[in-house]
C-alpha positions as MATLAB code, in Angstrom:
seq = 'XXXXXXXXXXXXXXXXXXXXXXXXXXXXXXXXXXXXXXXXXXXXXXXXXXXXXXXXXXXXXXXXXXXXXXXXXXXXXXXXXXXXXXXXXXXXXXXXXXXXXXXXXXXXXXXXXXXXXXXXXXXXXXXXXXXXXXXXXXXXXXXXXXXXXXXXXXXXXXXXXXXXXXXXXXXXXXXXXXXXXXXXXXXXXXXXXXXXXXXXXXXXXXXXXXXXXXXXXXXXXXXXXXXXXXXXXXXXXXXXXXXXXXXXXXXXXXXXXXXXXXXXXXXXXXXXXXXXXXXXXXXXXXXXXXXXXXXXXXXXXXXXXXXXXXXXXXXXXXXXX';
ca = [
     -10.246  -11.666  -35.511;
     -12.611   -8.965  -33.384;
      -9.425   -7.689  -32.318;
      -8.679   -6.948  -35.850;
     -11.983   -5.738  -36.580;
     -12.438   -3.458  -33.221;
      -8.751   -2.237  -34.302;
      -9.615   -0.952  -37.478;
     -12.560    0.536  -36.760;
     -10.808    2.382  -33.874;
      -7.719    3.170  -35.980;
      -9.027    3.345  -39.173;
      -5.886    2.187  -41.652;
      -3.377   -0.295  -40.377;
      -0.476   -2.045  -41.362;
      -0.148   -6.010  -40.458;
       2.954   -5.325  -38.381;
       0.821   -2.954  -36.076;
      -2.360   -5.524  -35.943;
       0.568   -7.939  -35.426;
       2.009   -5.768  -32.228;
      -1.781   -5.142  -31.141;
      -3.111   -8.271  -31.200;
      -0.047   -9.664  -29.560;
      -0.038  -12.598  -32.630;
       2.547  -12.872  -35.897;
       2.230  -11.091  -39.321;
       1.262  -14.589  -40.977;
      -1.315  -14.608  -38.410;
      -2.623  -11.310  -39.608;
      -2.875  -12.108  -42.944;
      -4.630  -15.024  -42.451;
      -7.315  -13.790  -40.447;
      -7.819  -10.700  -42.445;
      -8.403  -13.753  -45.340;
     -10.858  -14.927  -43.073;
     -12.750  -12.003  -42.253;
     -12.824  -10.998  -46.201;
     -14.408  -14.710  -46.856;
     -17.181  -13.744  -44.023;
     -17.918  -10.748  -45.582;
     -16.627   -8.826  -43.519;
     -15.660   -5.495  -46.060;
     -11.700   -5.027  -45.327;
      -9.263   -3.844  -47.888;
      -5.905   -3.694  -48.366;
      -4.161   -0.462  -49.473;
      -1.257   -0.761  -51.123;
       1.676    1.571  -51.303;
       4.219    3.538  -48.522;
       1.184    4.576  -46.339;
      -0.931    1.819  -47.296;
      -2.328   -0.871  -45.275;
      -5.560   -2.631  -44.013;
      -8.926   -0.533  -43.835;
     -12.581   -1.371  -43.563;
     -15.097    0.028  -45.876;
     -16.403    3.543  -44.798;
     -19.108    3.341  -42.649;
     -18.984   -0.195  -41.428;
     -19.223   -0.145  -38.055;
     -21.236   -1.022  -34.756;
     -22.373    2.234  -33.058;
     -23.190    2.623  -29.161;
     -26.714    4.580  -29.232;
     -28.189    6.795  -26.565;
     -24.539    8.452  -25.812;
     -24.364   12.183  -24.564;
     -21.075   13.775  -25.670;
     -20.185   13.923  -21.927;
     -21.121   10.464  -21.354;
     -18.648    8.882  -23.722;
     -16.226   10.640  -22.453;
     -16.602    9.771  -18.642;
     -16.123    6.118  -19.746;
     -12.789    7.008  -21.213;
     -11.610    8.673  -17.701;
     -12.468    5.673  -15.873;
      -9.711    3.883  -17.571;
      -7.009    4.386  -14.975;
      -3.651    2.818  -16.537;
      -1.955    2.089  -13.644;
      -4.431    0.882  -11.486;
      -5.392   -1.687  -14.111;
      -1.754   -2.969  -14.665;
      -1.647   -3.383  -10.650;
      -4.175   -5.732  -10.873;
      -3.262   -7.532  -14.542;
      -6.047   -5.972  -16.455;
      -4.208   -3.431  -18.414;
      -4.433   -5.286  -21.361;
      -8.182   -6.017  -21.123;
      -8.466   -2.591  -19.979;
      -7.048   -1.549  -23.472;
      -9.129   -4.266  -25.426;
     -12.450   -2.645  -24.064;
     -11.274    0.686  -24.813;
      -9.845   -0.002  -28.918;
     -13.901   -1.957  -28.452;
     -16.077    1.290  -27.533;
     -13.854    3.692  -29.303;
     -14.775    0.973  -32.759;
     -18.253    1.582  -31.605;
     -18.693    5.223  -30.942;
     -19.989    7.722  -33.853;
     -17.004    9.663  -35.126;
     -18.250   13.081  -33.180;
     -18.219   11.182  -30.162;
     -14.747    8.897  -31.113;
     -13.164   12.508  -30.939;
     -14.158   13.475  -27.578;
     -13.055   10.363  -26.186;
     -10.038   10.609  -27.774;
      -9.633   13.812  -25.959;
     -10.520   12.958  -22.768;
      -7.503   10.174  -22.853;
      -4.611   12.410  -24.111;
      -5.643   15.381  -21.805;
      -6.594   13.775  -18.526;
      -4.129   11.736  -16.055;
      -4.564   10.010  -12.596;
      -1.651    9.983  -10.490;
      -2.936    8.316   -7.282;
       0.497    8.235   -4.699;
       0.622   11.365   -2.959;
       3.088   13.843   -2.935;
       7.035   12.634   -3.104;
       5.298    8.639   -2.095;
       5.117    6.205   -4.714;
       2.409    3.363   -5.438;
       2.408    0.430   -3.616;
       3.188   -3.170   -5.538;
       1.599   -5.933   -3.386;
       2.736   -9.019   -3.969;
      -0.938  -11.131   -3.920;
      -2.635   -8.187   -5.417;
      -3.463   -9.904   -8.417;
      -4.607  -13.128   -6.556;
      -6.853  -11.304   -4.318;
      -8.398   -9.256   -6.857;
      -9.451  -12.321   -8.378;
     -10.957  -13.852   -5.094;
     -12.832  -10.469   -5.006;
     -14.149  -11.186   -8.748;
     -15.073  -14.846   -7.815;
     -16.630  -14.770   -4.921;
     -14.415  -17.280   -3.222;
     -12.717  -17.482    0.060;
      -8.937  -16.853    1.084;
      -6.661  -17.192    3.937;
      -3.971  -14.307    4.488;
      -0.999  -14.300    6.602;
      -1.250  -10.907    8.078;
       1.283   -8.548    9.555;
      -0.493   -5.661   11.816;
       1.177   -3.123   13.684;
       0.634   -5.291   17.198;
       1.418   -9.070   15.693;
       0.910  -11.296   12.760;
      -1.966  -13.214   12.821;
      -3.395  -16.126    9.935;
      -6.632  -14.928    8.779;
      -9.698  -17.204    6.351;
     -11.862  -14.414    5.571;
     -14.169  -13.275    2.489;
     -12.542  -10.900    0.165;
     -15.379   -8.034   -0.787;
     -13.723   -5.839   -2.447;
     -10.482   -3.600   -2.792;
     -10.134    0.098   -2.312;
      -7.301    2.322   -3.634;
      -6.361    4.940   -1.348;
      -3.195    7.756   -1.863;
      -1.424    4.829   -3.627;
      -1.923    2.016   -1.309;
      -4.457   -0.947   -1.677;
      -6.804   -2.244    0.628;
      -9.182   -4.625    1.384;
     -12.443   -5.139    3.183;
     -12.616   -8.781    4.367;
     -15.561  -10.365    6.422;
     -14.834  -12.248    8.818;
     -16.539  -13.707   11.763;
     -19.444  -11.496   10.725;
     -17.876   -8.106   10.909;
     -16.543   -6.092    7.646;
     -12.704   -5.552    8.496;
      -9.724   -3.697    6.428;
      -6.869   -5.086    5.784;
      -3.650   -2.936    3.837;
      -2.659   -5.359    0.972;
       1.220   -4.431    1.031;
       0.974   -6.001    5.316;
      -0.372   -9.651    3.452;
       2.752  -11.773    4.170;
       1.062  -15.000    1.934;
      -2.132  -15.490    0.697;
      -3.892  -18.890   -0.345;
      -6.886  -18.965   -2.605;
      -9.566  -21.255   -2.159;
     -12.516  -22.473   -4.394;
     -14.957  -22.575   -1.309;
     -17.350  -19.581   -3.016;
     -19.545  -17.157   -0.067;
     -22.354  -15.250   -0.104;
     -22.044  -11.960   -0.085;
     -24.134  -10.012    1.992;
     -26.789   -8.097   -0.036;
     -26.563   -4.706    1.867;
     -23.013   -4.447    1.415;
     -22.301   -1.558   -0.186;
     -17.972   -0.898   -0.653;
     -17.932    2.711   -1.426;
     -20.451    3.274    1.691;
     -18.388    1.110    3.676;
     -14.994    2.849    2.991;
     -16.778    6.329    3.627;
     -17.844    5.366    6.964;
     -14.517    3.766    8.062;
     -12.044    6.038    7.345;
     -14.414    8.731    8.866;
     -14.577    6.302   11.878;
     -10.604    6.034   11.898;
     -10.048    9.921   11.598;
     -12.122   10.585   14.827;
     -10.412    7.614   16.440;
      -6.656    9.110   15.268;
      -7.966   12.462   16.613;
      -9.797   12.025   19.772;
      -8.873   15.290   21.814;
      -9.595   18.741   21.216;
      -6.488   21.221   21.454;
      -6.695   25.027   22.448;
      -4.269   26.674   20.599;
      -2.901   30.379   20.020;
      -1.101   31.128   16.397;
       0.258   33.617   15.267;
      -0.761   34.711   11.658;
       2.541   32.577    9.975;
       1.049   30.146   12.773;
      -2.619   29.801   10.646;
      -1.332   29.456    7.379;
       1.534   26.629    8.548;
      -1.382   24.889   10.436;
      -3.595   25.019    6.991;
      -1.006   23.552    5.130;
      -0.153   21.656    6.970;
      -3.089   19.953    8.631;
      -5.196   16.796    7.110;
      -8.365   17.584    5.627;
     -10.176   16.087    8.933;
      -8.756   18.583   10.936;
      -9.152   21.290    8.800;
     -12.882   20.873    8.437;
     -13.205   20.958   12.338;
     -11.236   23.681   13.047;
     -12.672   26.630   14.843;
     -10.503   30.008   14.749;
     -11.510   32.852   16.749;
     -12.021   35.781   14.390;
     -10.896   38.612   16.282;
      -6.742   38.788   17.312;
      -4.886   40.421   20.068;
      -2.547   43.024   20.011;
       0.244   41.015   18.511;
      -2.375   39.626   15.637;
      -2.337   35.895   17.197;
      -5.529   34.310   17.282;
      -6.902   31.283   19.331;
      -7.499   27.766   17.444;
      -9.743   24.815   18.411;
      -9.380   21.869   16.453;
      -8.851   17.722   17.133;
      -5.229   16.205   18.053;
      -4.257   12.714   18.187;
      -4.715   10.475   20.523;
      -1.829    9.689   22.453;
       0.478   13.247   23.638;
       3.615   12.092   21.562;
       1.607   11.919   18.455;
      -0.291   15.347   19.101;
       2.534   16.764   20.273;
       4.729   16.109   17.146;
       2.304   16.833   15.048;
       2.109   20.331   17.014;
       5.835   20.747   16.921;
       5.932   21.431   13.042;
       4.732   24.543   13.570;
       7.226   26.003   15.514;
       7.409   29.028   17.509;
       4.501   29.936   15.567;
       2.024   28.207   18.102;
       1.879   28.066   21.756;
      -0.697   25.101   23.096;
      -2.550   26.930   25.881;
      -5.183   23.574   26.540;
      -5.206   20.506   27.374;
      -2.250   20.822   30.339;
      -0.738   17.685   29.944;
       0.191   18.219   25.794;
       1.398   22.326   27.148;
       3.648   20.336   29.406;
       5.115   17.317   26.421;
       5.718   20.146   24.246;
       7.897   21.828   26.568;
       9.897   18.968   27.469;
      10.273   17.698   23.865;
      11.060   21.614   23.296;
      14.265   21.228   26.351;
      14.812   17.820   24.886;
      15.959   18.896   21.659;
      17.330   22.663   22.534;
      19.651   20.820   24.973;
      20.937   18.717   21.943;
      22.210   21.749   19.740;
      23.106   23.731   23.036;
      23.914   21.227   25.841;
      26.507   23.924   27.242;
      23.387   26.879   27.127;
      21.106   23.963   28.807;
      23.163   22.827   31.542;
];
């Protein structure tokens, strides 16, 4: 029956089919509990007719005070669709919403209204697609009780069994994660690598300085400077700059240092972080073509140029030979 009521006051007229569709219940149920509310004095009305259907009286409603314009709004663009189906709250998520749109004063049920039909998250990246992990669901509600789990998890060296406390989940470019404490350190784990997870009802206390957005800042700045350990001296060309902007990962780009004066043949000399091992920094190196030349360190000048005769002798063997 609040379903009803929070429905109508979000909708304004509906028919008993649609309450029936809404509230996930039959029409008989419907007309029942509209019987109901009527006897509690609740002021609902039928209209009758081709566009008829169930209304409350003008004006009856609960209204949300000490909401700015903007405000309202904001809570609207917090409900992320698919996000909340990933983790089996897309029907509550809806619930709330029909709930504070029933509540809001009709200037502010507009804005709202707005926000939703003009706004849109998409959270994979570019041609990737959200990831679907199978115990989502279950750990997300470990995370929301407080209780302990143990994970079967696959890493890139081995797969290890893991009883750890779930703190909280992170969405990231489509993928989930989670931070899990265990043996007193704050680890991450990627949900799709959880092989099988087991809940348990043994509850833990959370530490009180925990804080999960501070925690995900710090640790995937950590990770970047760990993927990107080395400094390479490079010289572009001018296609060479623009490739290596668009090209490059935000990290990288916000450490790069360009020399602002060119030489003759308008290439310029780059400084900026490389991975850590030389197949990874020279690969990543590679997309640019003859674009760059990697003057420093030695070592990645000299991968590049065999991975360079590697692949020329594979579309030229008789050139190469």
């Amino acid at each position: 029956m609040l379903s009803i009521l929070t429905t109508l006051q979000a909708r304004g007229r509906v028919t008993a089919p649609e309450l029936a569709e809404a509230c996930e219940v039959s029409v008989r149920t419907i007309y029942r509990d509209i019987d109901a509310l009527a006897t509690s004095g609740v002021p609902v009305y039928a209209d009758r007719g081709a566009d008829g259907g169930y209304r409350l009286l003008d004006g009856y409603r609960v209204r949300l005070n000490g909401l700015s314009q903007s405000e309202a709004g904001a809570l609207f663009l917090a409900g992320l669709p698919g996000p909340a189906a990933a983790l089996g709250l897309d029907a509550a998520m809806i619930a709330a919403q029909n709930k504070l749109m029933a509540a809001l004063p009709a200037h502010l049920r507009q804005d709202a209204g707005r926000t939703q039909e003009r706004f849109h998250l998409d959270a994979p990246n570019w041609f990737g697609e959200a990831e679907e992990p199978q115990y989502l669901r279950a750990i997300a509600d470990a995370v929301l009780r407080g209780t302990l789990i143990t994970i079967r998890y696959q890493s890139w060296r081995s797969e290890r069994r893991r009883r750890l406390a779930p703190l909280g989940l992170v969405l990231k470019a489509g993928a989930w994660y989670l931070a899990g404490l265990i043996d007193g350190d704050v680890r991450t784990y990627r949900v799709a690598r959880v092989l099988d997870c087991t809940t348990h009802d043994d509850a833990f206390d959370r530490p009180a300085a925990f804080d999960l957005a501070a925690y995900w800042r710090d640790s995937t700045l950590r990770l970047e400077a760990e993927m990107h350990p080395h400094v390479a001296v490079v010289r572009l060309s001018p296609d060479g700059v623009s490739l290596l902007d668009a090209l490059s990962r935000p990290y990288v780009k916000a450490r790069l240092q360009l020399d602002q004066t060119a030489d003759a043949d308008g290439w310029r000399i780059a400084r900026f972080p490389i991975g850590k091992t030389l197949w990874h920094a020279a690969a990543e190196l590679l997309r640019l073509g003859p674009e760059a030349e990697v003057l420093e360190p030695v070592d990645l000048r000299e991968k590049m140029a065999e991975l360079v005769e590697a692949t020329a002798k594979l579309y030229h063997p008789a050139r190469t030979a």
